[in-house]
C-alpha positions in Angstrom: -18.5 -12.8 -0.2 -14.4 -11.6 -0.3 -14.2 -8.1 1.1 -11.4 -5.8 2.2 -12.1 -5.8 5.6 -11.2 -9.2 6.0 -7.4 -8.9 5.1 -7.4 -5.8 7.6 -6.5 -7.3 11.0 -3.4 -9.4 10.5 -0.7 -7.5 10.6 0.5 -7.9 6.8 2.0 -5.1 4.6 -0.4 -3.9 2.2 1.3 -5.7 -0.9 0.8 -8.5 1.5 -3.0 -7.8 2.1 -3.5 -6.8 -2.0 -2.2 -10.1 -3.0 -4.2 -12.0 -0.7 -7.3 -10.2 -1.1 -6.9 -10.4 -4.8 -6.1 -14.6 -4.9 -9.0 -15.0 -3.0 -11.6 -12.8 -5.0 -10.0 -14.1 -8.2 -11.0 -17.5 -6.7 -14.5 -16.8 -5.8 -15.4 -14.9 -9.5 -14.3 -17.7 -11.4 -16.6 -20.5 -9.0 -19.3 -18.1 -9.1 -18.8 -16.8 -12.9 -18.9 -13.4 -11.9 -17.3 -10.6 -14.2 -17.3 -7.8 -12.3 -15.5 -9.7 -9.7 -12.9 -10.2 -12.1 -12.7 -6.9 -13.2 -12.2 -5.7 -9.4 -9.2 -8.2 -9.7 -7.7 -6.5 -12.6 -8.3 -3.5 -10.5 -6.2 -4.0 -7.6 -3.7 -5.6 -9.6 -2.9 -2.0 -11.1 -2.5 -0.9 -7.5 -0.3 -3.8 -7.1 1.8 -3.1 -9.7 1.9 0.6 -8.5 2.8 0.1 -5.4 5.7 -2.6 -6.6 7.1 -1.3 -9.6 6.9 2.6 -8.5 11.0 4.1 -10.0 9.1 5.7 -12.6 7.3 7.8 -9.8 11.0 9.6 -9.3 11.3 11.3 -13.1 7.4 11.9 -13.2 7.5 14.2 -10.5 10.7 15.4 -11.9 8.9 16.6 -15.1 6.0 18.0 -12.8 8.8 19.5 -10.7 9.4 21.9 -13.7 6.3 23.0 -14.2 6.5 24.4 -10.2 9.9 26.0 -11.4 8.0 27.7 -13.9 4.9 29.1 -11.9 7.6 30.0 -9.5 9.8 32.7 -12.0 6.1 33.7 -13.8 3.9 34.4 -11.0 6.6 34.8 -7.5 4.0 36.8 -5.7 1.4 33.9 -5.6 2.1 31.3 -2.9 1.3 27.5 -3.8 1.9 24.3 -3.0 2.5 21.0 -5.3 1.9 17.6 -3.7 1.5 13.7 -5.4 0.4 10.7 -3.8 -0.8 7.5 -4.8 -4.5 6.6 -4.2 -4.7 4.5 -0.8 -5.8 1.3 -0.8 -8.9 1.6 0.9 -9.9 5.0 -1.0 -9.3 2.8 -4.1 -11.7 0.4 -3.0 -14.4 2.7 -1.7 -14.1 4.6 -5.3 -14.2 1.0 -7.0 -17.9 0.2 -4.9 -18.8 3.5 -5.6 -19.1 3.8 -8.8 -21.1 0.4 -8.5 -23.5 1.3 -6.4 -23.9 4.5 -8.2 -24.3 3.7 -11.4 -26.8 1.0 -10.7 -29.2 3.6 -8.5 -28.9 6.0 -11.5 -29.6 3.7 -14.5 -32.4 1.9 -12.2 -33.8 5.7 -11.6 -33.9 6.2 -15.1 -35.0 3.0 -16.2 -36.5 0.9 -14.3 -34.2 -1.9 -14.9 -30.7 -3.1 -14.8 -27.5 -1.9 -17.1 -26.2 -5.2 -18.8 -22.6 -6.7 -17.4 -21.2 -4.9 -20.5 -22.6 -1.1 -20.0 -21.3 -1.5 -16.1 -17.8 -3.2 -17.4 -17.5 0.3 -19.4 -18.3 2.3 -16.4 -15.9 0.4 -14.2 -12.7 1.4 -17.0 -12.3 4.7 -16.5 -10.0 4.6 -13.4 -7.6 7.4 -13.9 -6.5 8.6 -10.9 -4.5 6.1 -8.8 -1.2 8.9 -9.5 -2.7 12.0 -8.4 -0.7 15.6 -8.5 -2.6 19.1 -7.1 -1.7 22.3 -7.4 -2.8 24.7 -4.8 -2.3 28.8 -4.9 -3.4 31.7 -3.2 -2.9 35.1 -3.7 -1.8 36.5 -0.5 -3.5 39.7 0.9 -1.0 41.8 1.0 -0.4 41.5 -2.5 -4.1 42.4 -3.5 -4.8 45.6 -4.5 -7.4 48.4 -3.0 -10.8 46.4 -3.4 -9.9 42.9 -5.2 -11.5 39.8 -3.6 -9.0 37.5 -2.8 -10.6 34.2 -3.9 -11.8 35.8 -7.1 -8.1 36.8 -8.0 -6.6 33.5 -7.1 -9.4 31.9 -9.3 -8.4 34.2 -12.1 -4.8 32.6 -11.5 -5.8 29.3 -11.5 -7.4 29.5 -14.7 -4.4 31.7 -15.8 -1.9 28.5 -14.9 -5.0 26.1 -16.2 -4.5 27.1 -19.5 -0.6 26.6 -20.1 -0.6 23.4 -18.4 -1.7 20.9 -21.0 1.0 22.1 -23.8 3.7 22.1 -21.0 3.3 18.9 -20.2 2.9 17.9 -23.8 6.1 18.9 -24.4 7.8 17.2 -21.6 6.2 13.3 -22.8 2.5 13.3 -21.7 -0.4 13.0 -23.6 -3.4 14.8 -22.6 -6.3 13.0 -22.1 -10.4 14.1 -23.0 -12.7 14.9 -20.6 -15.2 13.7 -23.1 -17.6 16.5 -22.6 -17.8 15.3 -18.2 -17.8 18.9 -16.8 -16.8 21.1 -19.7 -16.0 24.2 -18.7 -18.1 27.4 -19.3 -15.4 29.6 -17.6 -14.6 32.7 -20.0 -11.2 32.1 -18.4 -10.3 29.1 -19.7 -9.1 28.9 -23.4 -11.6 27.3 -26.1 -8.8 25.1 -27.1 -8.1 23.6 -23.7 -11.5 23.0 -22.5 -12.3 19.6 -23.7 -9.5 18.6 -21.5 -10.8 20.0 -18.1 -13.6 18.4 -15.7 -14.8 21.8 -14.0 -16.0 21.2 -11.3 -15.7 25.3 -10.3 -18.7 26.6 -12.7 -21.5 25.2 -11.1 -21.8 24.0 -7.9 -22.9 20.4 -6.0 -24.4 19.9 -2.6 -21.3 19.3 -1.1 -19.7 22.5 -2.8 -16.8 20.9 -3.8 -14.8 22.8 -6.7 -11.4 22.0 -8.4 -10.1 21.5 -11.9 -9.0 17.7 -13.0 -7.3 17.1 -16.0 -6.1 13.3 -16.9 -2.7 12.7 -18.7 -0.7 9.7 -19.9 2.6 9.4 -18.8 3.7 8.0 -21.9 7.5 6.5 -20.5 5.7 5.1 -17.6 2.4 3.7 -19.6 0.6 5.1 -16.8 -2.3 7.7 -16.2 -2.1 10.2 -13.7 -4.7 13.3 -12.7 -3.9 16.7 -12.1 -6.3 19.0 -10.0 -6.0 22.7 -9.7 -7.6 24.4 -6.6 -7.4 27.5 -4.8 -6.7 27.3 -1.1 -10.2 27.9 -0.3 -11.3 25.1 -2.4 -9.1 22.8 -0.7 -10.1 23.6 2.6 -13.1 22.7 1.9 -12.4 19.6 0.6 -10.4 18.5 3.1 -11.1 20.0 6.2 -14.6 20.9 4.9 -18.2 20.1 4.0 -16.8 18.3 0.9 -14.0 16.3 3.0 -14.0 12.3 2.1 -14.3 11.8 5.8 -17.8 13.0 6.0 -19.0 9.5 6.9 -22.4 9.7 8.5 -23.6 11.8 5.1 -22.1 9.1 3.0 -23.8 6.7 4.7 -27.1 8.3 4.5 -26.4 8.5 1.0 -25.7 4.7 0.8 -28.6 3.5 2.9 -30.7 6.1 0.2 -29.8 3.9 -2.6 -30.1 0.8 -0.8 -33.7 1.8 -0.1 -34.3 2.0 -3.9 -32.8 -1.1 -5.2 -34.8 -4.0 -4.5 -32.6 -6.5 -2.1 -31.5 -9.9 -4.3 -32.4 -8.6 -7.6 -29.0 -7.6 -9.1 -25.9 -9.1 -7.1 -23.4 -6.9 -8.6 -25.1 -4.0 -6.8 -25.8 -6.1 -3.6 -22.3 -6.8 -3.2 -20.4 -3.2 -3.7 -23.0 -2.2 -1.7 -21.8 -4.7 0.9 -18.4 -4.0 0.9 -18.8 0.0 0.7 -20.4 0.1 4.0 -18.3 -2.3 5.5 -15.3 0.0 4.6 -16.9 3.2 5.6 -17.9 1.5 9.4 -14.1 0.8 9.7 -12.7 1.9 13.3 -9.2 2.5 11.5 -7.9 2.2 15.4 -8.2 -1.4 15.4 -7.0 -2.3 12.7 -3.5 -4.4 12.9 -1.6 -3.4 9.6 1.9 -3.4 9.2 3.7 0.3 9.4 0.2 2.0 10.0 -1.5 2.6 13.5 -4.6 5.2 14.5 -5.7 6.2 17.7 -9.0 7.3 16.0 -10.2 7.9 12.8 -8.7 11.0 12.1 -5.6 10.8 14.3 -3.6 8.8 11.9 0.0 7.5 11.3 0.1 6.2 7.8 3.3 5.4 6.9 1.9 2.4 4.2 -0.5 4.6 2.5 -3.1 2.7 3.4 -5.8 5.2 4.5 -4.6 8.8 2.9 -2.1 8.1 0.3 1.7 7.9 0.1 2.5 11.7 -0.3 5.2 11.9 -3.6 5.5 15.5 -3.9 5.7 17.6 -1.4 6.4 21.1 -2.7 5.7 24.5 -1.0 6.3 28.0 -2.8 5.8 31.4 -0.7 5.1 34.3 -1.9 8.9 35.8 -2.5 8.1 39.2 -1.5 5.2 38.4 0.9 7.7 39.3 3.6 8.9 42.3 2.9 5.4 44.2 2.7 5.1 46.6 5.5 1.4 47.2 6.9 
């Protein structure tokens, strides 16, 4: 079996290590007739491609770039940041496995049986996210007034900003993209007419309490999709420095092993094999591996000038509250 992990220790560039890893899986699906294997092809081709042929990347944050011009003159008293980065190559192929793995426990759960190449082929299209922008705000204390909580007025905000960000970016050459009922919102704050966009992930709660807002959108000059999240800064704390961080590793792992467990070992290959690889990828000591342009002394003191673990960062933006200085306790 091809995996990642494989293409990790020889000092290529990751374009290097994409092409080579996607040759040789290419190689293996078609001796071994296997569809999904050729799907993950198509897969890191689109990272490929990405990565190669990224100009566009320079007016599409442009046009995002105005919609951080606009929360600045409307709301000057919140602070916020705007950042974009494209997914990293071995978050990209954890989220690939993932959804594997997943979506076989679930439908086995449910079933008792296997979904057909077809169902899981459907699953596996609905990659969105490779382009990634997030908005993040706070409403800073001294701006709060005599008894307001602060995350429940920066959640108020978000919403606020939630709600005229699909027609701005309409206007400006995106199309905005159904949620197709994933997450609908049940918010009072967010506008009837905008919900069927959102994935709320803020109303309601998951184990690992992670909340946001995602929206999808074309980028119709580009032919590319890209996501949007919205979070307050609370929210991305926790997901990043959090209980709902990607690095949790041992929990994903118990996780994994969970499924595992479940699934009967040589009974459905497709799940066998993202299983496979997912573990591989979350055992990785990111300290030895030999990758051009990206070193680690451990795996969370990171250089990562290639983008291979965290992402290349696109837009780095950072708004302060205008007046936050001149408030005298």
């Amino acid at each position: 079996m091809i995996t990642l992990n494989d293409y990790l220790y020889s000092g290529d560039t990751v374009l290097k290590i994409l092409q080579k890893y996607t040759r040789d899986l290419r190689k293996e699906a078609k001796l071994t007739h296997n569809e999904i294997d050729l799907m993950h092809v198509n897969f890191l081709i689109q990272i490929t491609e990405l990565l190669e042929h990224n100009d566009f990347l320079t007016a599409q944050s442009q046009k995002i770039r105005e919609f951080y011009k606009y929360m600045a003159h409307e709301y000057p008293f919140l602070a916020f940041t705007f950042k974009g980065r494209i997914k990293s190559l071995i978050r990209a192929e954890e989220k690939f496995n993932g959804y594997i793995v997943e979506y076989i426990y679930d439908y086995y759960t449910k079933h008792g049986t296997y979904p057909s190449v077809p169902e899981l082929k459907n699953k596996l299209s609905c990659f969105r996210d490779f382009i990634a922008y997030r908005i993040v705000l706070c409403m800073p204390k001294c701006h709060l007034k005599p008894g307001e909580d602060q995350e429940m007025v920066s959640i108020r905000y978000l919403y606020e900003i939630a709600n005229v960000l699909p027609g701005f970016l309409e206007e400006r050459g995106f199309t905005v993209e159904s949620a197709y009922g994933v997450k609908k919102s049940t918010s009072p704050l967010l506008n009837e007419d905008v919900k069927p966009y959102y994935r709320d992930y803020i109303c309601g709660t998951n184990r690992e309490g992670y909340q946001s807002l995602h929206i999808t959108v074309y980028d119709n000059s580009s032919r590319s999709f890209m996501e949007v999240q919205l979070r307050t800064k609370k929210m991305d704390d926790n997901a990043e420095i959090g209980s709902a961080n990607h690095l949790g590793y041992e929990k994903k792992q118990q996780d994994e092993r969970a499924r595992r467990d479940a699934i009967p070992e040589g009974e459905c290959v497709y799940f066998d094999e993202a299983y496979e690889r997912g573990m591989r990828l979350l055992q990785l000591e990111l300290a030895d591996l030999d990758v051009n342009m990206f070193s680690a002394v451990d795996n969370s003191l990171i250089n990562d000038g290639c983008g291979l673990f965290r992402g290349r960062l696109i837009l780095p933006y950072e708004h302060l509250s205008r007046f936050q200085n001149d408030v005298i306790d």
